[in-house]
Each structure stands twice: as C-alpha cells, then as structure tokens.
C-alpha positions as CSV (number, residue, x, y, z in Angstrom):
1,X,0.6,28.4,6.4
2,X,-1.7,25.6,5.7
3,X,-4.5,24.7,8.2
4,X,-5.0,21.1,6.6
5,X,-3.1,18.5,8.9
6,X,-3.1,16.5,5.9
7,X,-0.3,18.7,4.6
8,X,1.7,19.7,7.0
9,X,5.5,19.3,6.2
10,X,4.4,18.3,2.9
11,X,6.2,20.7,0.4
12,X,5.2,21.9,-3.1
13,X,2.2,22.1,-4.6
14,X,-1.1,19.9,-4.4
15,X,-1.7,18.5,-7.9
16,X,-4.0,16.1,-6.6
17,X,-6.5,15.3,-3.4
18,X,-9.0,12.3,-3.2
19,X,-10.2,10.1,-0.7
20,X,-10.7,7.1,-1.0
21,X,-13.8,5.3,0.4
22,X,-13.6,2.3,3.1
23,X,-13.0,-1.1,0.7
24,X,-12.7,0.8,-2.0
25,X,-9.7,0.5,-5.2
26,X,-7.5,3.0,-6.4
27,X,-4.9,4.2,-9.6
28,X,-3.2,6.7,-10.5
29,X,-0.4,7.6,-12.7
30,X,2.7,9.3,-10.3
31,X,5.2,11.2,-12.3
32,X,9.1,11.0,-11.3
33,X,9.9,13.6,-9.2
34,X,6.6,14.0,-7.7
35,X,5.4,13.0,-4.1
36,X,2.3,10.7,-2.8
37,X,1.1,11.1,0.8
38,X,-0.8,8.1,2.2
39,X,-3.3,9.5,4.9
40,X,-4.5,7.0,7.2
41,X,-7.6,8.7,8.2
42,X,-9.2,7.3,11.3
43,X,-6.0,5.2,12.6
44,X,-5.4,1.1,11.5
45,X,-6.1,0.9,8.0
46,X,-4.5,-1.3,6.2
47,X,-3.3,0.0,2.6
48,X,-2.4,-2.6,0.2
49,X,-0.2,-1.2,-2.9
50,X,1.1,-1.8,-5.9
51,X,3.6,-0.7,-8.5
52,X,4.1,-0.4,-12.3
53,X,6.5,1.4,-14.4
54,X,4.1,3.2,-16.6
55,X,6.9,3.2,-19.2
56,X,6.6,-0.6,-19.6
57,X,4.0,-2.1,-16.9
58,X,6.3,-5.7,-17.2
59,X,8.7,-3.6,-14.8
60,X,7.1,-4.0,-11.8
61,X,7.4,-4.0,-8.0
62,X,9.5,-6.4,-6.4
63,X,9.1,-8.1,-2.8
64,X,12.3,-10.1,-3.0
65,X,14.5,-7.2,-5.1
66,X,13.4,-4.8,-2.2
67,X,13.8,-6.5,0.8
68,X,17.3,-8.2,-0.9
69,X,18.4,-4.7,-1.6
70,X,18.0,-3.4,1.9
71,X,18.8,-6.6,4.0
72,X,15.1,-5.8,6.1
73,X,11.8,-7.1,6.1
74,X,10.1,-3.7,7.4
75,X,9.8,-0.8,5.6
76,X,10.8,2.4,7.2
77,X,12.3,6.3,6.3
78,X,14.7,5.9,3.3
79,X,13.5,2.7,1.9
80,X,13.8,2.5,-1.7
81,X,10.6,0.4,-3.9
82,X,12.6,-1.5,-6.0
83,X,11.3,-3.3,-9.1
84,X,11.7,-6.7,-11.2
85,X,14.8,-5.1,-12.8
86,X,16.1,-3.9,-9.8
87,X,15.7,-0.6,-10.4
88,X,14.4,2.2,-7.7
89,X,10.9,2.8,-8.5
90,X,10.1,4.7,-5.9
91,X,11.4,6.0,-2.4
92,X,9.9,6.6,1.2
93,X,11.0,10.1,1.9
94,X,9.4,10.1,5.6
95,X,6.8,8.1,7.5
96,X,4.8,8.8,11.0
97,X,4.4,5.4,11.1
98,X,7.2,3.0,12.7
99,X,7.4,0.7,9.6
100,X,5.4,-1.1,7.3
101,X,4.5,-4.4,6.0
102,X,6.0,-6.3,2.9
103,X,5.1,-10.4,3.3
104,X,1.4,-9.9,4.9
105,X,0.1,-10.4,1.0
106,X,-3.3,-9.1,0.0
107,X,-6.7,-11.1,1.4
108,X,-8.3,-12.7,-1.7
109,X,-11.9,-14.6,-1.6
110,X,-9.7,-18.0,-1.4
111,X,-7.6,-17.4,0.7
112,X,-10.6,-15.7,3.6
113,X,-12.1,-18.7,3.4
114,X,-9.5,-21.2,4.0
115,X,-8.6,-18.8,7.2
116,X,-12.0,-18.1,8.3
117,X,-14.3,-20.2,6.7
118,X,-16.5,-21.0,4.3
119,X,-19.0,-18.1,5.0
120,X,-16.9,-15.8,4.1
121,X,-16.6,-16.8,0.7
122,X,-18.9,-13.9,-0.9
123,X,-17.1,-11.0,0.8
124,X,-15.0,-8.5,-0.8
125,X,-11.2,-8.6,-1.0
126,X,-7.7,-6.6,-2.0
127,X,-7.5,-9.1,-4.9
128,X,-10.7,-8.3,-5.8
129,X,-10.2,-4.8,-5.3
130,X,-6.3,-5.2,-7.6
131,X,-8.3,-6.7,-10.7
132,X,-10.7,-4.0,-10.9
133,X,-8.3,-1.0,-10.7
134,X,-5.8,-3.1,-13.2
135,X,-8.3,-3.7,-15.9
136,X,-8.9,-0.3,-16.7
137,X,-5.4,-0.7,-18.3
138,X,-5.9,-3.9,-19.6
139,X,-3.5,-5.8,-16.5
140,X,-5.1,-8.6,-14.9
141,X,-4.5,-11.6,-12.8
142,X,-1.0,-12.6,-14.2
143,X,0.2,-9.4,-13.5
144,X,-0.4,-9.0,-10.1
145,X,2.5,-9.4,-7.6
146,X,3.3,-9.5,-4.3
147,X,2.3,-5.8,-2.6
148,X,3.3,-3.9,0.3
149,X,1.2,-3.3,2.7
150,X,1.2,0.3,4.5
151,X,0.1,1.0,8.2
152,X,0.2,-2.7,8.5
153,X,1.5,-4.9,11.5
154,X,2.9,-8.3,10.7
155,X,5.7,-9.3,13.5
156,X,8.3,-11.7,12.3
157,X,9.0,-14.2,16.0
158,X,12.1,-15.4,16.5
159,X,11.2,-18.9,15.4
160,X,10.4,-17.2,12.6
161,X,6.2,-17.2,13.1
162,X,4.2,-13.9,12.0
163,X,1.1,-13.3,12.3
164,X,-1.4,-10.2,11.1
165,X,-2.0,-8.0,14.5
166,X,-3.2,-4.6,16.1
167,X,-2.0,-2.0,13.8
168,X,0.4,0.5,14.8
169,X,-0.7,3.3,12.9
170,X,-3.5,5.7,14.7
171,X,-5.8,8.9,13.4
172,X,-3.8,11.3,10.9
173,X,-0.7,9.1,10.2
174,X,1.2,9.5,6.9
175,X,3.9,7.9,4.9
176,X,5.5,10.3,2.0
177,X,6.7,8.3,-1.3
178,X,8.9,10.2,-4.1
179,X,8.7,8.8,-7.4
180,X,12.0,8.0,-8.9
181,X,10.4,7.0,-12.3
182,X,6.9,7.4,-13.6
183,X,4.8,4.7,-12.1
184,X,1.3,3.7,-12.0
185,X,0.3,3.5,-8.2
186,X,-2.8,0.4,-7.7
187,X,-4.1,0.7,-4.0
188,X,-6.9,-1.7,-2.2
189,X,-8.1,0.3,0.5
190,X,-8.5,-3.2,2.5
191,X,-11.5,-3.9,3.0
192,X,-11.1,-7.4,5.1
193,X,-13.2,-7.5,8.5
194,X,-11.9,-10.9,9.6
195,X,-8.8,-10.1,10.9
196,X,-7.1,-6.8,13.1
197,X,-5.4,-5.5,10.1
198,X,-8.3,-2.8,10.3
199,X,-9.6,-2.9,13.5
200,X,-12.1,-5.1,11.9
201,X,-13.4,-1.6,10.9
202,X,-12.4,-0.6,7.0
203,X,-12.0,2.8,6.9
204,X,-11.3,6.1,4.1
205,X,-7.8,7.1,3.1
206,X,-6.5,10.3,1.7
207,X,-4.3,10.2,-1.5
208,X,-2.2,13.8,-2.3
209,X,0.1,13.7,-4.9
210,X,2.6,17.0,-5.0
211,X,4.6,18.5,-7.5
C-alpha cells in the first residue's frame, strides 16, 4: 500500500513522475488508455492545458465542441475533452476539486497589460509559456486554442458577468484524466501574479501519468 498521497486511489502503474516548477511549461505525449493525475501541490494553482491528437496535431481540443457536447460551462467527474472533430480526446475519470474552468483563457503579455497595466508588460505569461513547449514540435502561434484551465475559479453571474477569483482548490488536490486517444498534453504551470488565480503566489505541480 502506497505511502505517497500523490497516489492514492490512483490504480496501475507509475510510468511517469515529474514536477513541474512554479511558471514553468510542460509536454508530454499520453497514450490511449493511460491516466494523467494533475497534483496541485500547495493549494490555488492555476493549470492552464492544452490538447493535441498526436496522430494529426490539426485535431485539437475544443472549447465550444466540449461545452456544446455537455450542455455546461464547468468541468466536473465524467466530462469528456472533446476535440475540433468532435471526437473524445480525453476524459475526467475523478476530480477532488468541485469543477474547473473552460472560458478564463490563458494570460498573455497583451492581454496583463491592458488589465493591469503597462508595467506589467515584461512579465512572464501561459502564452508565453504555450509557444515554448509547442515549438519543440514545430506548433506555434496559429495553433494555439482556447485551453482549460484546471483548479481554476471563474463564476459565471446571473447577468452573465465572470470574473477570475479565490481558487477552490487547496494543498494535495487532484483531477484524474484517461486518454481516449493518444494525445500530446501542453501545460503552463501559470505563472500570473496579478490576479487570485494563484493566490498571487505561482506554485509546483505534480504530473503522473499511469499505465
């Protein structure tokens, strides 16, 4: 029986273990079948996240197929990934976490500073963050996309307001994802300070992938 709370309930075995640093990127190639648990480490750390099919990276994830497909803007237990073709990509087998994020975008240089100012210009964002992990299979700008957006709190009012708020997610909180195809997994470990999507605090994630 393990002792790693990092693995508890999560079945088969460990093909791969990394953390990743506070505002750092990540990829990694997922095979179908095969399981990725999302640690957030020290509680409120957003976890912006991308899809490809690694078959044919044009098949990618889709915001509007997903939530369409699903009638809900929140991601929760069960929810299937769905990409540009409609087709499930990847699937949220459990969750500690009460749902997760799919319109809060990822921060780009641009877009801190028309939010927070110009001085924010220079610092490091997820777009940033996308680019460098994509290019080391030749993606770039064009083929980025509208990401999800894991341990992330973005309320949708009645009038239809949102807004990016204190997290929900807290110290050794997981979601599970099963890959229904083989897919190439792009993370930003967020790095933005401006904002409560991280306490204003970036933080490490774990990544374990099972097989």
């Amino acid at each position: 029986m393990t002792t790693d709370p990092g693995l508890s309930g999560l079945a088969g075995t460990v093909v791969h273990d990394e953390i990743v640093p506070a505002r750092a990127p990540w990829l990694h190639h997922v095979a179908a079948g095969q399981t990725l648990r999302i640690v957030d480490l020290e509680g409120n750390q957003a976890v912006d996240f991308l899809l490809y099919a690694a078959a044919d990276d044009a098949e990618r994830y889709s915001a509007q197929d997903t939530v369409a497909a699903q009638g809900n803007l929140f991601l929760r237990t069960g929810a299937v990934l769905r990409s540009n073709e409609g087709r499930a990509m990847m699937t949220i087998v459990g969750t500690s976490v009460e749902y997760h994020d799919t319109i809060g975008g990822a921060c780009s240089c641009e877009s801190n500073t028309l939010r927070y100012g110009h001085h924010t210009k220079s610092q490091h964002a997820c777009v940033e963050n996308f680019l460098e992990a994509n290019l080391i299979e030749g993606r770039g700008k064009r083929d980025m996309v509208s990401n999800i957006n894991f341990f992330m709190n973005v309320p949708v009012e009645e009038d239809g307001a949102l807004g990016i708020v204190d997290g929900i997610s807290a110290p050794g909180l997981t979601v599970d994802l099963r890959a229904d195809m083989d897919v190439i997994v792009v993370v930003s470990n967020c790095p933005q300070i401006n904002n409560p999507c991280n306490a204003f605090n970036p933080t490490p994630v774990r990544m374990i992938v099972t097989a």
